[in-house]
N, C-alpha and C positions, 0 to 999 in steps of 0.2 A: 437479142443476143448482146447487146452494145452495152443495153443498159444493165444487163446481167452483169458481165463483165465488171463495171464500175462499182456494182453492187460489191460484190467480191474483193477488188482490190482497196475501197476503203474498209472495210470490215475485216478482211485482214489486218489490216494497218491499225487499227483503232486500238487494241492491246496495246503498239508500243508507246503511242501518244496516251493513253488512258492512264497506264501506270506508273502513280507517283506511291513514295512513302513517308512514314512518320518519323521525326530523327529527333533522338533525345538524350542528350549530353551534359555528364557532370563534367566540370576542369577541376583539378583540387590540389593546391599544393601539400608537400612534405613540411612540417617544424623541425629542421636539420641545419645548423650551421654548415655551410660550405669547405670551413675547415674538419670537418667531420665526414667528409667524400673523398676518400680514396682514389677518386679520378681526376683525370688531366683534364681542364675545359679549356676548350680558343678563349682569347681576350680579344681577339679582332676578326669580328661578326662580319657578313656579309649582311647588309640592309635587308630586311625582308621586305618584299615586292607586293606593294598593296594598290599597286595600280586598278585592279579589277574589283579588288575587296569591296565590301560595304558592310554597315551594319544591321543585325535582326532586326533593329529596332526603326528602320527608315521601310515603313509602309509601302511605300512607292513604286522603291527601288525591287522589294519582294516581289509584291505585282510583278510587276516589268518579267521580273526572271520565274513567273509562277511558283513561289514560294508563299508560306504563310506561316508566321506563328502559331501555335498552338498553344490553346488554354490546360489550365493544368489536371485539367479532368482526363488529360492525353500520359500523363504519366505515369510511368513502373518504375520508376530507379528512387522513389521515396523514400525507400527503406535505406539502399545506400547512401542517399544524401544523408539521413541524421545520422547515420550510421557515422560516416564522417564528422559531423558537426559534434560528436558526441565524444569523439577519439579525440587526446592531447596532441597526439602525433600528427595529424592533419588538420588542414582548413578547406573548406568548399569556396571555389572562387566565381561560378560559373554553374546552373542549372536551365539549361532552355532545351525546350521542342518546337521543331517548326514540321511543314510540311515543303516536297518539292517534288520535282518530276524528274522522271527518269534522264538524265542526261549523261556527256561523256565529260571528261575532263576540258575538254575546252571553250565548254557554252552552262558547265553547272556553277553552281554560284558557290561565290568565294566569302567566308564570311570575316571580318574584322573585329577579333574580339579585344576587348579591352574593359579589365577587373581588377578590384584591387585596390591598394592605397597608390594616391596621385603623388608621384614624390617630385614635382615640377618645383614646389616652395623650397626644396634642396639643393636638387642636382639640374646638370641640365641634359641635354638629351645625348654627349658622348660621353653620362657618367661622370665627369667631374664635379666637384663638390662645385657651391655657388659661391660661399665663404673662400677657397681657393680661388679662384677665376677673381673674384674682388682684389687679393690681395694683390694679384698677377698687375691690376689695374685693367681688366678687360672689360668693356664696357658691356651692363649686363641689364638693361635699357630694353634688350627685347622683349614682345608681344611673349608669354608665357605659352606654352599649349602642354596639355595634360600629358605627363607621364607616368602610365599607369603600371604599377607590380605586372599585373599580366599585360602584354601585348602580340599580338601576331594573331595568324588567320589559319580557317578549317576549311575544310573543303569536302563534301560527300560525291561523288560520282561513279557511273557505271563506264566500264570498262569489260564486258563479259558477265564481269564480278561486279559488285561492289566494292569500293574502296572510302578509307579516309584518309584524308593527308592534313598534318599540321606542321603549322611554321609557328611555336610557339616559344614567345618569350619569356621566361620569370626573373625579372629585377633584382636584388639583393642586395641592400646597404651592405658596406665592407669597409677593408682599406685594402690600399696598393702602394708599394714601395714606388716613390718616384726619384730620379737621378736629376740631381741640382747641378751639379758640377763635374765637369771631366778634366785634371789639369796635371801639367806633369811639372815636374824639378827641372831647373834649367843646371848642367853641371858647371858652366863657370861663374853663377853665382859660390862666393866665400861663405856662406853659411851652411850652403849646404855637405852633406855630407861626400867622402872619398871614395865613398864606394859605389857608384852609379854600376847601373847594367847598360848591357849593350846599346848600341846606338845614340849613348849619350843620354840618354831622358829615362829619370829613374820613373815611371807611373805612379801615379798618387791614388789610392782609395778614393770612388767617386762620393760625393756626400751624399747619402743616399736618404729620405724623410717619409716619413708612411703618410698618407692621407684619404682622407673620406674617400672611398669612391663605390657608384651603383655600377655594381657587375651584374652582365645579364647570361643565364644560362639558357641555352635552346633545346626545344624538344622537337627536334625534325623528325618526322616518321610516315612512313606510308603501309596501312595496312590492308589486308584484305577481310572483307566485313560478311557474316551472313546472316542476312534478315533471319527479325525474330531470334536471335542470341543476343544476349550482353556480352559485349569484349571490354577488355581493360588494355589502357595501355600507359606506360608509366616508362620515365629514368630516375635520378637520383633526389629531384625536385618536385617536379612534377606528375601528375597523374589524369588520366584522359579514361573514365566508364561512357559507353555510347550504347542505344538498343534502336536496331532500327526494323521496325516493321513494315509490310505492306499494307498499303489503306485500300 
């Protein structure tokens, strides 16, 4: 009876450890000047947290979290890839499939993605130009690390449902007004004029100078996914095709 019993409870069980699925994901940016968006975007980001992150590409780390790439005889979104690749209006930044097991959000794996042109030989990583920062005289002497157009992380887990979550970054060369100066009229100086406002200090127009800067728009999103459909998910920059099957 004993051993029956055992019998029963891993065999029960065996479904929920047995099933993993297959996940396969385009990233694709929009060809849209930002002055061309209609919307408000934050200029001051919160850090996205890549503490847990890792990348597809570190064998090891996959293991570890029984994850695995997938070759591309695993794929159905081909058609949408060139589909994209073949559009003015878009670029494919991003085409991978892996495999992974059923988990919930705080033991599935987080993945670190990074696509794209490295604009590191420009800017540096708060977006200021490098050419500015020289002028500034700030010493710029440090060890370089890749900053990539795309940066931020995905994430697939079970929660009842399926979900995705992305913490995704797209970079964008630009300019931004920057304020040089803030200085006001003293009124007993003689040259100045008789007519001061209140408080004695007429305000002066700050000098204000446009300059390079990499602005990054986020695509924060949490969706809910169901095996075997393609969903799309997209804002004004970016775009996110995912298909996720059971294996």
């Amino acid at each position: 009876m004993k051993k029956l019993i055992i019998f029963l409870l891993v065999f029960v069980s065996l479904p929920t450890f047995a099933r993993s699925f297959s996940i396969e994901m385009i990233i694709f940016k929009r060809n849209v000047e930002p002055s061309q968006i209609n919307e408000s975007w934050p200029q001051d980001l919160e850090p996205i947290n890549f503490e847990r992150a890792f990348s597809y590409r570190d064998s090891n780390l996959m293991s570890q979290h029984r994850a695995g790439l997938l070759p591309s005889g695993y794929y159905n979104l081909n058609r949408q890839y060139q589909a994209l690749e073949r559009h003015a209006g878009f670029k494919p930044l991003v085409h991978v499939a892996w495999s992974q097991n059923d988990r919930g959000e705080s033991t599935s794996p987080i993945f670190h993605i990074q696509a794209g042109e490295d604009f590191s030989d420009k800017f540096a990583p708060d977006g200021r130009s490098l050419k500015e920062i020289a002028k500034d005289g700030t010493p710029t002497s440090i060890e370089k690390e890749p900053l990539y157009e795309l940066d931020g992380t995905v994430q697939v887990y079970v929660q009842h449902y399926l979900y995705l979550k992305t913490n995704l970054d797209l970079r964008i060369p630009g300019q931004n007004e920057v304020v040089l100066q803030d200085s006001v009229i003293d009124p007993s100086n003689e040259d100045n004029d008789e007519d001061v406002q209140v408080g004695n200090l007429e305000p002066v127009k700050p000098k204000v100078e446009v300059q390079d800067f990499l602005n990054s728009y986020r695509m924060q999103q949490k969706r809910k996914i169901r095996s075997g459909e393609v969903h799309y998910l997209d804002n004004p920059f970016l775009g996110v095709i995912i298909n996720i099957r059971k294996l």
